[in-house]
N, C-alpha and C positions, 0 to 999 in steps of 0.2 A: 769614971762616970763622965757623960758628955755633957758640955761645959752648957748649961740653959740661954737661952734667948728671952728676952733681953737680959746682957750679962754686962757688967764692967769691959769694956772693951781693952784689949791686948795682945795686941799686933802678933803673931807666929815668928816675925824673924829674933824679937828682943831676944830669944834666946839666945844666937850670940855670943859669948864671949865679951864681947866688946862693946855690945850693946846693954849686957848683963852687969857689966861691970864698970861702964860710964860713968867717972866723977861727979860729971857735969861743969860747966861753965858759968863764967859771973854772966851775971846781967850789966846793963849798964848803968853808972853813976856816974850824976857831972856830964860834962859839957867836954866832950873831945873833938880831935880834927887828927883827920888821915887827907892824905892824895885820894884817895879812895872810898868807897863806901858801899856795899852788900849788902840788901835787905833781901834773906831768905835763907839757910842755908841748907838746902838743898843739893840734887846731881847739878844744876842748873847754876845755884848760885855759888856753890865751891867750884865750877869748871870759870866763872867769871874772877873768882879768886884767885886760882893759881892763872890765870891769862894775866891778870893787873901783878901780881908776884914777878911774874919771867918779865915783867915792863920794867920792874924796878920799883915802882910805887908801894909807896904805905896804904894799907889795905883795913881796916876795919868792916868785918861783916857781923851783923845782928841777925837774929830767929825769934818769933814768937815764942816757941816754945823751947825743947831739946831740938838738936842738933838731929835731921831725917825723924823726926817725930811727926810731920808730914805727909803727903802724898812721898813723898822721897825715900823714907823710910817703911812706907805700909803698901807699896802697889804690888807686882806681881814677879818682880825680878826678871823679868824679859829688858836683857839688853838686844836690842833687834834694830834694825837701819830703818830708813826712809820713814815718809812722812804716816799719817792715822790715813791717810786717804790712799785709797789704792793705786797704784801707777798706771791702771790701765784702766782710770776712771774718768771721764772727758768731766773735768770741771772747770769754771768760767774764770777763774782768777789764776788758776794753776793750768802752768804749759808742762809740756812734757819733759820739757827739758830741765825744768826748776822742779820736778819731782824725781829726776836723774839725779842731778846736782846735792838734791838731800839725801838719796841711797848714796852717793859717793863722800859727802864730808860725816857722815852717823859714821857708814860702816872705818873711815878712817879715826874718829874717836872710839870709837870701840877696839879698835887696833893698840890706840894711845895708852887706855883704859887697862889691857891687857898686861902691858908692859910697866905700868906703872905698879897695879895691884896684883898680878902674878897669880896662878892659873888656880890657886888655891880658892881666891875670891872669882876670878872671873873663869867661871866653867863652858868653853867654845864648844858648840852644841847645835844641832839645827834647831829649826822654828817649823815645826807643824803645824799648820794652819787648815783646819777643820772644817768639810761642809759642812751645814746642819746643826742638830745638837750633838754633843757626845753621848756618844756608844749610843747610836739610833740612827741608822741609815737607809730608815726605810721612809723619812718625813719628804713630803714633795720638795721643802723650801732648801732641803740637803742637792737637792738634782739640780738645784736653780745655781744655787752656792757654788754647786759643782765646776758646772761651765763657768762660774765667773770667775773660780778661781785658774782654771784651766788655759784663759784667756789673761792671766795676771800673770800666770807660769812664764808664759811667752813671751810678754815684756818685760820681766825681770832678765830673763834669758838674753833679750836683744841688751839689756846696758851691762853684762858680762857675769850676772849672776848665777851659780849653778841653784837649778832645784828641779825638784821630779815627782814625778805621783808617787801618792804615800796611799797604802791602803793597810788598816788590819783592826785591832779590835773596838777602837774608837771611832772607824767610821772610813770615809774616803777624804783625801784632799793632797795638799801640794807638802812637800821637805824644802826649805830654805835653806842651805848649808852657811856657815860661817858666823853664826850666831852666837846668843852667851847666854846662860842663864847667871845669877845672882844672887843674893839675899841683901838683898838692898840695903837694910839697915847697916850690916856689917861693909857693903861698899862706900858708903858718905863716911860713917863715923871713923873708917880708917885714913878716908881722904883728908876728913876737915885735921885727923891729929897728925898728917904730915905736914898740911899748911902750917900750922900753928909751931911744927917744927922750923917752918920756912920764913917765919915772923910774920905772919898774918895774925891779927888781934881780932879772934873770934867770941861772941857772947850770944847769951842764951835767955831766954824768958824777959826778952827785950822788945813786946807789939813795939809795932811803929802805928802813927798814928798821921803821920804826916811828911811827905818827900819829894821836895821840890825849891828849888832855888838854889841847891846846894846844902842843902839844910833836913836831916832827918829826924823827925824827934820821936821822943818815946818817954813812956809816963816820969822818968827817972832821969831822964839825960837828955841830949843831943850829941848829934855826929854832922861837923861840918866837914864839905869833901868839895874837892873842884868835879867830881865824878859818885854819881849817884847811881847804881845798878838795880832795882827792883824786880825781882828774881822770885817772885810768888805765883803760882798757877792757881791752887784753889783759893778764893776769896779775892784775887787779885781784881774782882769787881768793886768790892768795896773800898779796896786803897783807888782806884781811879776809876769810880762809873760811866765814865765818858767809853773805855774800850769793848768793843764789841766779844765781849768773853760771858760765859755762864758759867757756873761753880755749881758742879755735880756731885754728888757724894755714891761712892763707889766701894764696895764692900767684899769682903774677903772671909775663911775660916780655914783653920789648919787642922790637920790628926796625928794625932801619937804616932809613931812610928808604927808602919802596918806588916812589918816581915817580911815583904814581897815587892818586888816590882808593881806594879798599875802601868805606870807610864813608861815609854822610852825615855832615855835618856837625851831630853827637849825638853823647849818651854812648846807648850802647845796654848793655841788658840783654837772658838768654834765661835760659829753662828756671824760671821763677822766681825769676830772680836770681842762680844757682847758674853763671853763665857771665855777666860785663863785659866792654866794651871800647870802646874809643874811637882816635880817629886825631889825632895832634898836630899842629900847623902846618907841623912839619919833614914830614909824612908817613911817621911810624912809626906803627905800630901797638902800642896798649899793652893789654894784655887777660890776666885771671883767673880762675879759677873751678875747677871740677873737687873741690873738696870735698865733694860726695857720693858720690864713689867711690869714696874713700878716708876716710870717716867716720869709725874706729877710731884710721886714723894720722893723721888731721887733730886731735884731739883732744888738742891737745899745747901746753906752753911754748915746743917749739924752734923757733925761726922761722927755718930755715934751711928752702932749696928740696929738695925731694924726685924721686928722678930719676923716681917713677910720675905723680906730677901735675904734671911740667913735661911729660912725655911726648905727656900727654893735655891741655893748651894747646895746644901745640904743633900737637896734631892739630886744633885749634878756628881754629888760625891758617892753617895749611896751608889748610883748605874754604873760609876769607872771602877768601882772597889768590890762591887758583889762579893760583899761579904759584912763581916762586924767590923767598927772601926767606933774608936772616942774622940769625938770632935775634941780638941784642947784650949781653940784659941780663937775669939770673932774680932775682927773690926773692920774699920772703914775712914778714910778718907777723903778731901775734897778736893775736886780736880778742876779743871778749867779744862772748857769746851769753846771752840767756836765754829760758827754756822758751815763753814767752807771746811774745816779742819787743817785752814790755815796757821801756822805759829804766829803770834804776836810779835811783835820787834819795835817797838812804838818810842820815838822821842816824846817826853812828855814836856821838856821845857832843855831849853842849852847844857843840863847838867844831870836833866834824869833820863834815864831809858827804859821803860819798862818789860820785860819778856814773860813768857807765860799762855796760856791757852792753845794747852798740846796735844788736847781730846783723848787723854789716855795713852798718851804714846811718847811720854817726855823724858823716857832714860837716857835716851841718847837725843833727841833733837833738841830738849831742854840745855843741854851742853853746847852744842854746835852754833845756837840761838843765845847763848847767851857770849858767848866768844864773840860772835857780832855787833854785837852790842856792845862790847869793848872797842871792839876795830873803828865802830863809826863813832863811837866820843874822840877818842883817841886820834884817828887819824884820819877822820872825815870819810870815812870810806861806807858806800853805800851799802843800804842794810838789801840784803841778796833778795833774789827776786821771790824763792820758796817761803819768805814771809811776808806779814804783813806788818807794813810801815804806817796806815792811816789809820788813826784814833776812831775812828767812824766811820 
């Protein structure tokens, strides 16, 4: 039976193994001190963990909740390069070269990633990126999409990426070769348990409520650190309202396994990104989007499912599957956006750095954003020009 709207939300990837079978971790008690300190753990805030690890540093990272219980844990499993914003998008703070520079350090953590976590977790795949809606190629806004992805093909091409027109039952658009699909929850929670093999002191259901001076606190404890990382994307407003980020909640549903193929073997995108999906080993199907239609009520902390934009999945799932299928699983998560879909990289005081606001696109830039962020406490070194460095 298909799982009703509004339902208890439960992410599709917990199924897992490892996410199924998660001990969980302490929270924190008392008053500690690392060299070190992570709030968030996250792709973002464990790639700043093992960066301060390979330094040699005592490391301490906290999470709100579970470990990838997050946007980290609940997005779309597209590991995929460069920045939310197109490369062949003339925008005023972003050069061409610093949207180069971010297809070149994502697609080298994804390489990292590869190696680390092994082809079982990380499945190298291209990235179809879709005019239009899916499976509907006869809309005008698909011809527009068309050309501009056509005109995207070309400049991925010029900085040495292979990719080619894709056409078949989903519609027309571009192949990105050397990509990865994921199940994201099972990519963090095997990461955070080899930190914690690597003596990172990792905790769980540990809000922070406050992070700055060197000093983190949380209802139950504090974390003192000469180094403070804050490694949150969604709500990452409300730990510092000063940064130019909005916190989107972003929605998702998965199906029982369907017998069949749907999808190539990709993560596929449509509409601008504004519709993901992908098909897992088991043959379900996992896919999100519909946030531009609900742009007002999307605009929110609560990351609970919404019965209009499960509706309207639903309906994206129905047109790729033509056929019966049992939806099994809704949710939703909350994301950081910002106006330019510039990443964040923001010193907040001598001892904090904040990262975050990846517009939906933080499997891999979340990573390479937050290594920076190491690099400039650590060793003064400028925060790259693909993000942004000013509070306001």
């Amino acid at each position: 039976m298909t799982q009703p709207y509004p339902a208890r939300q439960q992410p599709g990837w917990d199924i897992a193994p490892i996410a199924r079978d998660w001990a969980g971790l302490p929270a924190i008690e008392g008053d500690l001190t690392a060299d070190a300190c992570v709030v968030g753990l996250g792709g973002s805030g464990l790639a700043a963990v093992e960066e301060l690890l390979d330094r040699g540093l005592s490391v301490i990272g906290v999470d709100a909740g579970r470990v990838a219980a997050g946007a980290a844990g609940r997005n779309g499993g597209f590991l995929i390069g460069g920045p939310a914003m197109p490369l062949s998008t003339p925008t005023p703070n972003w050069t061409d070269q610093a949207k180069a520079d971010l297809w070149s350090v994502t697609l080298a953590e994804l390489d990292h990633l590869s190696t680390l976590l092994g082809p079982r977790i990380v499945h190298r795949c291209p990235w179809l990126n879709i005019a239009g809606p899916i499976a509907d190629t006869e809309q005008a806004t698909g011809q527009a999409e068309l050309a501009a992805l056509q005109t995207e093909s070309a400049a991925l091409r010029a900085i040495g990426l292979q990719v080619d027109p894709w056409t078949g039952p989903l519609g027309n658009g571009i192949a990105i070769a050397g990509q990865a699909r994921v199940n994201p929850a099972e990519r963090v929670l095997t990461t955070a348990a080899a930190l914690i093999e690597r003596g990172a002191e990792l905790y769980e259901h540990s809000p922070v409520s406050r992070a700055a001076d060197g000093v983190v606190s949380t209802p139950s404890g504090t974390i003192t650190a000469k180094i403070i990382i804050v490694a949150v994307d969604g709500r990452l407003d409300q730990l510092f309202p000063q940064l130019p980020v909005t916190t989107y909640r972003l929605q998702m549903l998965s199906t029982g396994p369907l017998g069949r193929r749907v999808l190539p073997d990709a993560v596929v995108s449509a509409r601008e990104g504004y519709e993901w999906l992908q098909q897992d080993d088991a043959g379900r199907l996992l896919l999100g989007g519909g946030r531009d239609h609900q742009l007002v009520a999307e605009r929110t902390s609560n990351a609970e499912p919404s019965a209009e934009v499960q509706q309207w999945i639903e309906g994206v799932a129905a047109a790729v599957i033509d056929g019966p299928f049992e939806v099994t699983h809704r949710w939703a998560a909350s994301v950081g956006y910002t106006e330019d879909e510039r990443p964040l990289c923001v010193p907040i005081d001598q001892t904090v750095m904040a990262v975050g606001g990846y517009s939906g696109h933080g499997n891999l830039v979340g990573a390479v954003n937050a290594r920076a962020a190491v690099r400039h406490l650590l060793d003064g070194a400028a925060v790259p020009d693909w993000a942004n460095s000013t509070p306001a």
